[in-house]
N, C-alpha and C positions, 0 to 999 in steps of 0.2 A: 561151219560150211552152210551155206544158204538150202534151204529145202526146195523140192521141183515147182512148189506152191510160189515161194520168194522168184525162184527163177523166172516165171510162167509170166508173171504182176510186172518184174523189168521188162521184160520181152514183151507185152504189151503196152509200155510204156514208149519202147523203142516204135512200136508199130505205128499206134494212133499220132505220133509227133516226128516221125519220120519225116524229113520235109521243111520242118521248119524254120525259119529265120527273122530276123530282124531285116528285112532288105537293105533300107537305106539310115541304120542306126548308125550313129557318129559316138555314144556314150561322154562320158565326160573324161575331157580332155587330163582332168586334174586328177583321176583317180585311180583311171583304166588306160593301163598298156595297148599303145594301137593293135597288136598283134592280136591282143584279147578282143578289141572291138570286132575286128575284121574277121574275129570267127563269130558272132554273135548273126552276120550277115552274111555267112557259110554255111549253106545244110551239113546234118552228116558229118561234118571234120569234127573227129573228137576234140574236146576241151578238155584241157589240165585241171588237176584237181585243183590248184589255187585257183584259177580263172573261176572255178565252178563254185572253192566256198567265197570267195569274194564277191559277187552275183550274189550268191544264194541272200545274203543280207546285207544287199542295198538298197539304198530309199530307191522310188521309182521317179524323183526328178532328174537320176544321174540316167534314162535313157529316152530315146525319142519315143521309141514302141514299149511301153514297160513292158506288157502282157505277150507281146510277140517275142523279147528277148526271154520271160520264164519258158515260155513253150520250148525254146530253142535249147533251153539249160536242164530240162526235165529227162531227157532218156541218159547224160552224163551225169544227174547228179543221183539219180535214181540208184544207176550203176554202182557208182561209188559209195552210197550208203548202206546198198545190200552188201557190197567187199567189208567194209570195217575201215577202220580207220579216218574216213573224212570227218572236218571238224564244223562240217555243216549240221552234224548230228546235235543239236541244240536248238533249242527254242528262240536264242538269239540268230545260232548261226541258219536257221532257215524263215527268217522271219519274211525274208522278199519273197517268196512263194505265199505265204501265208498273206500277204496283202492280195491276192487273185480270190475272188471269190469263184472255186472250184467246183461247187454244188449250182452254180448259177452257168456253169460254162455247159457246152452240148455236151448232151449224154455220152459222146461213146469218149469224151475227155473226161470229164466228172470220172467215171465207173474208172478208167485207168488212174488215174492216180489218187484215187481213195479206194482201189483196189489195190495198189501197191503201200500203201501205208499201215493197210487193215494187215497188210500179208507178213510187211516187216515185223509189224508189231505183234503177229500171232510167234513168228520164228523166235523173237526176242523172248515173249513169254515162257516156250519151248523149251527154252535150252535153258541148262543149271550155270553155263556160261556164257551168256551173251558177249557179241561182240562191242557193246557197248552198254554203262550204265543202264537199267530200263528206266529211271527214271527221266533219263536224258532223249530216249528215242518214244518213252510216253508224250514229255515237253514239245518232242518236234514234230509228232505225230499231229498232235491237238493246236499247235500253231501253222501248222501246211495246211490245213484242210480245217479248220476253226469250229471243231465240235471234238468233243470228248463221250459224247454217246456208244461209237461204236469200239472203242477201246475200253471201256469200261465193262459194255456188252459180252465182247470178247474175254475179260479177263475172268467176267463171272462164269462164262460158258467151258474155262478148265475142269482138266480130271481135279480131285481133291489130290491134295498128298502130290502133289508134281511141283516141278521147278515152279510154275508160276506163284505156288503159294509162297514159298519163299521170297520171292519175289514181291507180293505184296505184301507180306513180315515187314519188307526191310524197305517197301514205301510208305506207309502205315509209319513204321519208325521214324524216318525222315521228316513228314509232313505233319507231323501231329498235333505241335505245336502251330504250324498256321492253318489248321483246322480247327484246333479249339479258339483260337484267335479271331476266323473268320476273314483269314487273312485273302483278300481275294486272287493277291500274286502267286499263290500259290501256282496258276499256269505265268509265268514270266514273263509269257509275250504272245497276250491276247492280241490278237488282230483284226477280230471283227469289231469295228467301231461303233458300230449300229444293233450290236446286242450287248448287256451286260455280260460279262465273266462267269463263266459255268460253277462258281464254287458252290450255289447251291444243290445243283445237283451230285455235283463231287461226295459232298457231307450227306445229301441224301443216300448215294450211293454205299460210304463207308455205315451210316447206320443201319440201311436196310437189308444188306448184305455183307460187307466184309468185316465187321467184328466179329460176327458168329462165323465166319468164315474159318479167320483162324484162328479164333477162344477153341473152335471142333480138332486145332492140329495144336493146341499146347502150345498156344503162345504164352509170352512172356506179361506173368499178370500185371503188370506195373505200364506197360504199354495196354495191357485191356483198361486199366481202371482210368487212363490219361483220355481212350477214346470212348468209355460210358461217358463222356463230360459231355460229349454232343447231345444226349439227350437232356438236356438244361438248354434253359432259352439263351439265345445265344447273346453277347455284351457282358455287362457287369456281373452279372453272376455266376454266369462259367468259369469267367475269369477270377472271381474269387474266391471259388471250388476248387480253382486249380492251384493258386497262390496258397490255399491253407493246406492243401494235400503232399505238394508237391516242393513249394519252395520255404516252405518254413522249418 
């Protein structure tokens, strides 16, 4: 169940885009159901959650306004992602959001929707059951709004011993290998074209802080000894460190 904090983040999302439309979008003929366009150019009339993940990751030639049609898609898709179940919760599936550079829009849009991302992302940490993978709503988080800064912030600013450590156990687990790799997809669908891919900071992040994070709650040594590899320069030698430790 969403916390009053998630609710608060929709509901300003609802406010500052209230309003909004595409006026005279026509979208592409070839892709988008009239029905769908002719709400894009409709304030306020809710959209269907397919209408909503299909938008959510379209290129921006399939519409006349890109930027007017995400405004228009933002207080439905919000909604739907705080409920559960939409399959916009992916790095894929919210990649057209993440083509808006959000940080560059007026402040009282920026603050809502990386206010609502921060919020989802805090509930997701939160709960020992999230309503969706964290690693999937971390992916979507860092691709709508194109920094990993303040989710990482956030993940370091948990109580010790709560769901979120668990939680980072079991992305620690997952990514390990395209961390000692260097692998920089490790976010799947970078969208800022004009900055390199946050991996370095990611791996700054895991050595600076989250090994001794959870080496302090009894993780599992064989995932501690995979992520000491980071501190080896990273290319040929890590990778050899890991090839003699691990796969031989």
């Amino acid at each position: 169940m969403p916390s009053a904090a998630l609710d608060a983040a929709v509901d300003r999302v609802r406010v500052v885009f209230a309003g909004a439309s595409s006026p005279f979008e026509v979208g592409c003929s070839m892709c988008h159901p009239r029905e769908w366009i002719a709400l894009l150019r409709t304030p306020d009339a809710p959209i269907p959650a397919e209408a909503v993940e299909m938008y959510a990751q379209e290129v921006e030639d399939h519409f006349d306004d890109f930027g007017a049609s995400m405004r228009r898609l933002l207080p439905d898709l919000v909604r739907q992602l705080a409920a559960g179940g939409s399959r916009a919760a992916s790095g894929f599936g919210i990649r057209a959001l993440g083509r808006v550079d959000w940080l560059a829009q007026p402040a009282h849009e920026s603050a809502a929707v990386l206010g609502f991302f921060r919020a989802w992302w805090l509930d997701t940490l939160r709960s020992p059951e999230p309503l969706y993978p964290v690693d999937g709503v971390f992916q979507t988080c860092v691709t709508a709004t194109r920094t990993v800064t303040p989710y990482l912030g956030a993940w370091a600013a948990q109580e010790p011993g709560g769901p979120a450590e668990a939680h980072l156990h079991e992305f620690l687990d997952h990514h390990h290998l395209d961390l000692v790799n260097d692998d920089e997809h490790i976010i799947s669908w970078w969208m800022d074209y004009d900055r390199p891919m946050p991996l370095p900071e990611i791996v700054t992040w895991v050595r600076g802080y989250a090994i001794e994070r959870i080496r302090a709650q009894g993780a599992d040594p064989d995932l501690l000894e995979k992520l000491d590899l980071l501190r080896l320069p990273v290319g040929e030698e890590r990778w050899a460190a890991y090839e003699a430790r691990f796969l031989t």
